[in-house]
C-alpha positions as CSV (number, residue, x, y, z in Angstrom):
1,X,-50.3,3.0,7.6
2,X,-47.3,5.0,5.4
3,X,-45.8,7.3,7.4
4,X,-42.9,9.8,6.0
5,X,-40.3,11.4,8.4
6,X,-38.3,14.8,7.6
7,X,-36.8,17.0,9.9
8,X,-34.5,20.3,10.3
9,X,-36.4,22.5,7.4
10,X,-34.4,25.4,8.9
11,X,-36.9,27.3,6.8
12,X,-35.9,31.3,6.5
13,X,-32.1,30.3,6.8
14,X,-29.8,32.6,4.6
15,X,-26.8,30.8,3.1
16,X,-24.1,33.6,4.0
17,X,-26.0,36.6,2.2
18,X,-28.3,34.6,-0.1
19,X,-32.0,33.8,0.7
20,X,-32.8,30.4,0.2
21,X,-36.7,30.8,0.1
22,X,-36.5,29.4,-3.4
23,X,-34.9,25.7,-2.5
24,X,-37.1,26.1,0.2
25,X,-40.5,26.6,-2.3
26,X,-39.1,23.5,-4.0
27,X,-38.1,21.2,-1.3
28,X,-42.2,21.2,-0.2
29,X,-43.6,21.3,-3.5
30,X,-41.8,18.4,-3.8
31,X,-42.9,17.1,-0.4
32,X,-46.6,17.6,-1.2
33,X,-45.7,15.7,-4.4
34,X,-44.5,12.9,-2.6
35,X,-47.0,12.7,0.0
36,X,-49.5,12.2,-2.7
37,X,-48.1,9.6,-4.7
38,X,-47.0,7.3,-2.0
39,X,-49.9,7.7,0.2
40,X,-48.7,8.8,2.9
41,X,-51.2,9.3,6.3
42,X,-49.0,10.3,8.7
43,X,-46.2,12.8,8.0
44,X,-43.6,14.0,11.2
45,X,-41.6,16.8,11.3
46,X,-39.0,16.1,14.0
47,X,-38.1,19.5,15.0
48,X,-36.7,23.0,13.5
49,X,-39.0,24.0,11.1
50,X,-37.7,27.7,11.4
51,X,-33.9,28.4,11.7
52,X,-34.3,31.2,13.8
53,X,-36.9,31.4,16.9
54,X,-38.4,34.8,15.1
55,X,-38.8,33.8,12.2
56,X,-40.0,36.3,9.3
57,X,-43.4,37.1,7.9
58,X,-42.3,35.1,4.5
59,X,-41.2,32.6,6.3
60,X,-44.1,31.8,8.1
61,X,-46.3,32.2,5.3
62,X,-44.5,29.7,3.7
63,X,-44.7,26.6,6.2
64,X,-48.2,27.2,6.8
65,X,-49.1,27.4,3.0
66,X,-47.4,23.9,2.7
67,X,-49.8,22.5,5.1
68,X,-52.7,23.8,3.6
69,X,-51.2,22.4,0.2
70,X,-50.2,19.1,2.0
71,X,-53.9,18.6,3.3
72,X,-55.4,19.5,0.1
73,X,-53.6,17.2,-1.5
74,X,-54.1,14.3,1.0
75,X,-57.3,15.3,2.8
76,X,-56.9,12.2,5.2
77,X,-53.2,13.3,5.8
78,X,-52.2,13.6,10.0
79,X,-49.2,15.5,10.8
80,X,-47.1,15.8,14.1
81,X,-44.7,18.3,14.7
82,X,-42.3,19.0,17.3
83,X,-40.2,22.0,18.2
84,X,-36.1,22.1,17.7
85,X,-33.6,23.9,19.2
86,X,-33.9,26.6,16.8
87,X,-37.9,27.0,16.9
88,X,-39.6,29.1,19.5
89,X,-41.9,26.5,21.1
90,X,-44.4,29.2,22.3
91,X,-44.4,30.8,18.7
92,X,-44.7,27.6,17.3
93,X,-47.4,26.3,19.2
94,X,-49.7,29.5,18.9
95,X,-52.0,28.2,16.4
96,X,-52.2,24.6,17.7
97,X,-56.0,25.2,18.6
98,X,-56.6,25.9,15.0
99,X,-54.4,23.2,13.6
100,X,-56.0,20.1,15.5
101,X,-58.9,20.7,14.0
102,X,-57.3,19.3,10.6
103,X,-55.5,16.6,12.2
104,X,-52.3,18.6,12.9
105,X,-50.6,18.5,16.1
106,X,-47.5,20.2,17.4
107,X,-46.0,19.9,20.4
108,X,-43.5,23.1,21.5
109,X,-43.2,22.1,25.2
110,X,-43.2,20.2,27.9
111,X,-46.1,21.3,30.4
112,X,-46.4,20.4,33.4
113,X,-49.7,19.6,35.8
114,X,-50.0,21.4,39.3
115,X,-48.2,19.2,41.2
116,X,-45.0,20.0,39.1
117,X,-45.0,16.6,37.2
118,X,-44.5,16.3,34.0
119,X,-48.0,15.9,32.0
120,X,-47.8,13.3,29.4
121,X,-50.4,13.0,28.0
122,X,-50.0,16.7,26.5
123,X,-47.6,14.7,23.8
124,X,-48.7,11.2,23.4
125,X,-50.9,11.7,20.4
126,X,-52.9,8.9,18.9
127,X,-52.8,8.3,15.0
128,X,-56.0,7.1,13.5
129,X,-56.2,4.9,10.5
130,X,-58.8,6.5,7.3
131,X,-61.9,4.4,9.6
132,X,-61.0,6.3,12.7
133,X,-59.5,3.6,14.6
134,X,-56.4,4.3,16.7
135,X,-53.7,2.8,15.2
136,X,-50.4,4.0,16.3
137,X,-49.2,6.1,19.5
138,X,-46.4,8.8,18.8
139,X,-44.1,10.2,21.9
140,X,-43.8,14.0,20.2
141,X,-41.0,15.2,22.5
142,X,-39.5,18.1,21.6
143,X,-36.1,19.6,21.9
144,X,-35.3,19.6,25.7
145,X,-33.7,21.7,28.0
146,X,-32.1,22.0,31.2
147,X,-35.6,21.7,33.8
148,X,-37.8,19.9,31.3
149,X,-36.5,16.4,31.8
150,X,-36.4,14.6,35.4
151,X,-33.5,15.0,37.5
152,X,-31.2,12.0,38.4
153,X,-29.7,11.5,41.6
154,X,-25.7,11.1,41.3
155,X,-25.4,11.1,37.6
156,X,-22.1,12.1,36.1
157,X,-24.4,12.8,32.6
158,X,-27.3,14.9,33.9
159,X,-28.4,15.7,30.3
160,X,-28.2,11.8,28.4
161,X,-29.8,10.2,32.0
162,X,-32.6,13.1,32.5
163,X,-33.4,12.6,28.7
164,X,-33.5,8.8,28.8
165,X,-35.5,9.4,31.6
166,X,-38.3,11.2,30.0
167,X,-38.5,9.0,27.2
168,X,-38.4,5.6,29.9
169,X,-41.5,7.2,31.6
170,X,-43.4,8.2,28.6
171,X,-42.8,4.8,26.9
172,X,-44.3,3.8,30.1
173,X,-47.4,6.0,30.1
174,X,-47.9,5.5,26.5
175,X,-48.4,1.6,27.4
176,X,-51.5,2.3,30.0
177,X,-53.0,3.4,26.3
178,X,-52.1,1.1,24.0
179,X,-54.4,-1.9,23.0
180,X,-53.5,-5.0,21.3
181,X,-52.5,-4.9,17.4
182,X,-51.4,-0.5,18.0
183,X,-47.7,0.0,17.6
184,X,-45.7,3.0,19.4
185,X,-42.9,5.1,17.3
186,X,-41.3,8.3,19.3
187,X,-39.7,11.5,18.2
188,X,-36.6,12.9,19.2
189,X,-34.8,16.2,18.4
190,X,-31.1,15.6,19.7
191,X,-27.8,14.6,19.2
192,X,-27.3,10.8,20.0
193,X,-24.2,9.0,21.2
194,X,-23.4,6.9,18.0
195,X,-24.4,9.9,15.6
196,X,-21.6,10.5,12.6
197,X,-20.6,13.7,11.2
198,X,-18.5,15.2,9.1
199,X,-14.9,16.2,10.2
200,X,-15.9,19.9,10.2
201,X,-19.5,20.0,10.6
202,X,-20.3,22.2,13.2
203,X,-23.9,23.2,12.3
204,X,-25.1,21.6,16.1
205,X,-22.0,22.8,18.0
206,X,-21.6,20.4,21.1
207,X,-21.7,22.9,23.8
208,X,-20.5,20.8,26.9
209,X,-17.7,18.3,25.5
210,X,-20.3,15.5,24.6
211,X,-22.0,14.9,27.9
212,X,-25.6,15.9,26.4
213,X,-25.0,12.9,23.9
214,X,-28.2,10.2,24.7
215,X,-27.3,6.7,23.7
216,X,-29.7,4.9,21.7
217,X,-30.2,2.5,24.3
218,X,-32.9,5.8,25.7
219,X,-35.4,4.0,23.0
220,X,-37.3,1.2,24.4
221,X,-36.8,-1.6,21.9
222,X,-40.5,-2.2,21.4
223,X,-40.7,1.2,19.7
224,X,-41.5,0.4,16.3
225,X,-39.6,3.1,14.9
226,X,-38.1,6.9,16.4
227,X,-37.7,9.4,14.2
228,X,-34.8,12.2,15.0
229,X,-34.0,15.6,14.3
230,X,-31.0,17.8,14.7
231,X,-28.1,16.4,13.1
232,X,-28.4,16.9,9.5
233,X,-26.7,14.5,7.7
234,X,-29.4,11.1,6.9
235,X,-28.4,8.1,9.4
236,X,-29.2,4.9,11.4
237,X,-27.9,4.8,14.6
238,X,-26.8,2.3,16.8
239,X,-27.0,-0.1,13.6
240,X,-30.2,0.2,13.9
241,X,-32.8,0.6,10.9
242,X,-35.6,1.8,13.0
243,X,-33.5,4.8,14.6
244,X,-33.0,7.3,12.0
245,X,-32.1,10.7,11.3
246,X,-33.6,11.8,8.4
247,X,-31.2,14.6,7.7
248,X,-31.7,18.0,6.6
249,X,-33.6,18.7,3.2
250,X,-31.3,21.3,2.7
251,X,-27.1,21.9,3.1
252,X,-26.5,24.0,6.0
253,X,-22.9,24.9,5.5
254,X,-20.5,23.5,2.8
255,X,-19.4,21.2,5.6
256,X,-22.5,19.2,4.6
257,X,-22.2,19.4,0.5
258,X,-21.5,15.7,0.2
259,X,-24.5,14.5,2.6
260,X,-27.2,12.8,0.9
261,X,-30.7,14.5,1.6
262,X,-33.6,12.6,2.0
263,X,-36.3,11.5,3.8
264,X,-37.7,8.4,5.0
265,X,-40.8,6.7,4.6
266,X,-42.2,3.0,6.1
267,X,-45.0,1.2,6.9
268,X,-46.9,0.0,10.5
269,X,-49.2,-2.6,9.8
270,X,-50.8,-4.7,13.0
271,X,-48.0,-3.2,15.1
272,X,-45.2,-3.8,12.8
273,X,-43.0,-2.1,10.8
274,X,-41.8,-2.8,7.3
275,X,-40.5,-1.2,4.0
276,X,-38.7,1.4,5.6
277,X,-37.1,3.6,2.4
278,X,-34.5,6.5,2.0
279,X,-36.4,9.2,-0.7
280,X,-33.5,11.0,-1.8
281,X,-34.6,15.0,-2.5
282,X,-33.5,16.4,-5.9
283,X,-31.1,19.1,-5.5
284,X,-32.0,22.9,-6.2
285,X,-28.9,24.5,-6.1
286,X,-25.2,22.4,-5.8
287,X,-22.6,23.4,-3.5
288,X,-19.1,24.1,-5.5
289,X,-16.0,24.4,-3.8
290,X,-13.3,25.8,-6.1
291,X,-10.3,24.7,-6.3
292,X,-10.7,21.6,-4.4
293,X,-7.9,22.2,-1.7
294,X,-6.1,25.7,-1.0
295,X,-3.5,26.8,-3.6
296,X,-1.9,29.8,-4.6
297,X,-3.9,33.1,-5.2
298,X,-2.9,32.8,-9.3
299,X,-4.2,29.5,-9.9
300,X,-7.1,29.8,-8.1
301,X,-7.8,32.8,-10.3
302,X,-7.1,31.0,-13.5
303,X,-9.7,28.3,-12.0
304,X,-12.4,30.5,-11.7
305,X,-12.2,32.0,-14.7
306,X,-12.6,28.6,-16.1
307,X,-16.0,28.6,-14.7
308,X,-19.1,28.2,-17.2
309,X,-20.5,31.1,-18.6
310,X,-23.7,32.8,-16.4
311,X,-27.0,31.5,-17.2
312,X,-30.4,33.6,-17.4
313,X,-31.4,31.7,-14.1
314,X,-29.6,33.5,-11.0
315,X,-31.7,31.1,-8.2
316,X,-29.8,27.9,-9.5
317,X,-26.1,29.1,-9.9
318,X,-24.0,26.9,-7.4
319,X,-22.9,28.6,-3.9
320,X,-19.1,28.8,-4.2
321,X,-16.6,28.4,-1.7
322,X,-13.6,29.8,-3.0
323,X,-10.5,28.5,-1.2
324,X,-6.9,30.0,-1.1
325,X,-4.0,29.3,-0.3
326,X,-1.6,33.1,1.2
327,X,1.7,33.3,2.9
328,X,0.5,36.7,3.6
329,X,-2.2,39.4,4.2
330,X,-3.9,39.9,0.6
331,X,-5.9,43.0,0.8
332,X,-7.4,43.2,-2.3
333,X,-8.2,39.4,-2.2
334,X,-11.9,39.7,-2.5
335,X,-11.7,42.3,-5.4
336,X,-9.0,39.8,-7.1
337,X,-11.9,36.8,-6.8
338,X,-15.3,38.9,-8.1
339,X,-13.2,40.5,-11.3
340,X,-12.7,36.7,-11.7
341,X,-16.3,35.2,-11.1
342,X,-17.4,38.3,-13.5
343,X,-19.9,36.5,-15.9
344,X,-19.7,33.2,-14.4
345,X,-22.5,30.8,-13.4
346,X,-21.7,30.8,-10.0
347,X,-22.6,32.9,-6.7
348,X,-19.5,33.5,-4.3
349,X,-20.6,32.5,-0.7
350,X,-17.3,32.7,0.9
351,X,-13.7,32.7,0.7
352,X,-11.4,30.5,2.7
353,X,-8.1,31.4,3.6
354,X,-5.3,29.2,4.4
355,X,-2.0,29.9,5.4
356,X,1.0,27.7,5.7
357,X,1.3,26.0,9.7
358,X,4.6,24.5,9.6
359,X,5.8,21.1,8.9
360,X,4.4,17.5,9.7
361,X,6.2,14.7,10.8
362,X,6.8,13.8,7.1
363,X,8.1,17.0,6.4
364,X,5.0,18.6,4.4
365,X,3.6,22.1,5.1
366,X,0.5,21.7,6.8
367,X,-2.3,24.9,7.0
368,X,-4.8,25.8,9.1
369,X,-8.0,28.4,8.3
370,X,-9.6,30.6,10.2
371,X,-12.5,28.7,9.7
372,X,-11.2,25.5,11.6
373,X,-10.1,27.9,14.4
374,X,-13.7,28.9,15.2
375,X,-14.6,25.4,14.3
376,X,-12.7,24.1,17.9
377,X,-14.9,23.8,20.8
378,X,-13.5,24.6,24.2
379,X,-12.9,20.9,24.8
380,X,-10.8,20.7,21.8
381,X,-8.7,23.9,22.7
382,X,-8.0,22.5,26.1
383,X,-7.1,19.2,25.1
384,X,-4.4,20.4,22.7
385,X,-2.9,23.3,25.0
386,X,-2.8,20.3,27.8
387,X,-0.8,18.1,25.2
388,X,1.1,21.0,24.2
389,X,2.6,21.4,27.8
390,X,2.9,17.7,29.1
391,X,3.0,16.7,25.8
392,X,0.6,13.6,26.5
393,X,-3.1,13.0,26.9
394,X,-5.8,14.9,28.9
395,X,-6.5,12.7,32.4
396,X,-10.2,11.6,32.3
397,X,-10.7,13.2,35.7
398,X,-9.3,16.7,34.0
399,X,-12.2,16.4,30.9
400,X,-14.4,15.4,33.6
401,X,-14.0,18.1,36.0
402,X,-13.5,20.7,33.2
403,X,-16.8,19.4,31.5
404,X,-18.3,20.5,34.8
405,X,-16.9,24.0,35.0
406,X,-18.3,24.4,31.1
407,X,-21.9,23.2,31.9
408,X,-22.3,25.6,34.8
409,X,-21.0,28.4,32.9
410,X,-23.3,27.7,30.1
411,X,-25.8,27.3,32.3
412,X,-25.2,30.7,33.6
413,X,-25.1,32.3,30.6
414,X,-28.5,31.0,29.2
């Protein structure tokens, strides 16, 4: 069976004021493309679909039309889906009666039977081979939060261990199903312990200092392969070729412009897995930063006139981050860089301001932007006002107790 994984569409996302349904229209006409041509039977979606939980009429339309196209194109085609953190589960569930009946399943939520346990079999979904045998079991968990997992007693991580939990007792339950020669694989939309990033991606903000990161080990090792969502840029984890992020088909931010977008597709034959391959997704529209680091107002101007001339086709001109180097308040900065970018083949997205910090311990200036000030999370601020003062090293008892203070106040505030 050839089974292709993708995952954080973030369909309806704007990129600063720009609509991106266009790279959208041609990330799934690709998709349906693919899914023909390599045969693909089982295709999952591991988790926000939608960037926002309302997502907009156009939007919507535009998912759902991708389906139909999918199906068309591969009548014997099964899809799973599973909600993110960005998705409304409810919203996204709401047409799962109809759905089903063309082999596509989602699973939103975790439901739960009357005696408050959690009902598993709501998202262990059997795949079925073109001759209608069961093939393949898949754990469609979706995005979890705070209640949905199982509490454990005396754990310094309730997050990771609940999580691990869940996935240890729906391995488990899965089993009780599976018959000799079926295989297992799992989804997973979360952010795992080994996961890389960029320095300044921020796109999935840790909230609580890194305590909600699940180690791989959450995977039973039998599972032929788990397929994750959330962190956007394409990765094994845990040096593992069967734990993957497929990444986002899509930049999010210009944090992620040197990612390579893709998804993934492999094989489950007889219970086991082979020619697991990275698809890389032709790029719509490039991300340009201009210059390449800060400098002074002038020559950034004198760069972007240098641009090429604007072509006839607006939906492809590179987003550009303009960046610039001020030792003061420019107010007519913004007016300085469109007169520029007038008649060049580029769109501005943003400008990023950086102003001299000081000097390093080799004597250079160093600078700071704005942008990497809201980039900080709180355990980054307290960590460097703690080494500002004692002028060493947070205590791990400090991260741990402050770590607790954060969760309950985010708990609070959700």
């Amino acid at each position: 069976m050839k089974i292709l994984h993708t995952a954080d569409w973030h369909i309806g996302q704007t990129f600063y004021q720009y609509d991106r349904t266009y790279e959208h229209q041609q990330f799934l006409n690709w998709l349906v493309n693919t899914i023909k041509e390599k045969d693909i039977e089982l295709l999952i979606i591991s988790g926000d679909v939608f960037d926002v939980a309302n997502p907009a009429a156009g939007s919507i339309k535009l998912f759902y039309s991708f389906l139909n196209n999918a199906v068309k194109a591969q009548p014997d085609l099964q899809v799973i889906i599973t909600a993110g953190n960005h998705d409304s589960a409810a919203r996204l569930e709401a047409p799962k009666p109809l759905l089903e009946s063309s082999n596509i399943h989602i699973v939103g939520m975790i439901e739960r039977r009357e005696d408050g346990s959690i009902d598993y079999e709501k998202m262990i979904i059997p795949v079925k081979d073109k001759q209608g045998n069961t093939v393949l079991w898949c754990l469609a968990i979706p995005f979890l939060r705070m209640g949905d997992y199982p509490s454990v007693a005396e754990s310094a991580a309730l997050y990771a261990d609940g999580v691990s939990a869940l996935y240890k007792e729906a391995y488990e339950y899965a089993l009780t199903k599976k018959q000799d020669g079926q295989g297992i694989i799992a989804m997973a939309h979360l952010h795992t312990l080994d996961a890389e990033l960029s320095d300044h991606d921020k796109t999935e903000r840790v909230i609580m200092g890194g305590i909600e990161f699940v180690p791989a080990k959450a995977f039973h090792e039998d599972i032929l392969y788990t397929a994750l969502g959330h962190i956007h840029k394409a990765q094994k984890i845990g040096g593992k070729e069967n734990i993957r992020y497929s990444g986002s088909p899509l930049p999010m931010s210009f944090s992620e412009m040197n990612y390579r977008h893709q998804v993934v597709t492999f094989d489950i034959t007889e219970g086991n897995i082979s020619d697991i391959e990275l698809c890389e997704i032709p790029v719509t529209t490039e991300l340009l930063r201009v210059p390449s680091k800060p400098l002074p107002l002038p020559e950034v101007l004198e760069q972007l006139s240098q641009l090429p001339e604007a072509g006839e086709d607006i939906d492809i001109a590179p987003y550009l981050e303009v960046r610039v180097l001020l030792e003061g308040p420019e107010p007519a900065l913004r007016h300085k860089v469109e007169t520029a970018l007038a008649g060049r083949h580029a769109r501005l997205a943003k400008i990023d301001v950086s102003y001299p910090s000081g000097k390093a311990e080799n004597g250079t200036e160093t600078t700071i932007s704005a942008n990497q000030l809201q980039e900080l999370n709180p355990l980054d601020v307290f960590k460097q006002i703690y080494r500002a003062d004692y002028n060493s090293d947070t205590p791990e008892e400090l991260v741990a107790l402050f770590n607790q203070v954060l969760q309950e106040i985010t708990t609070k505030e959700q």
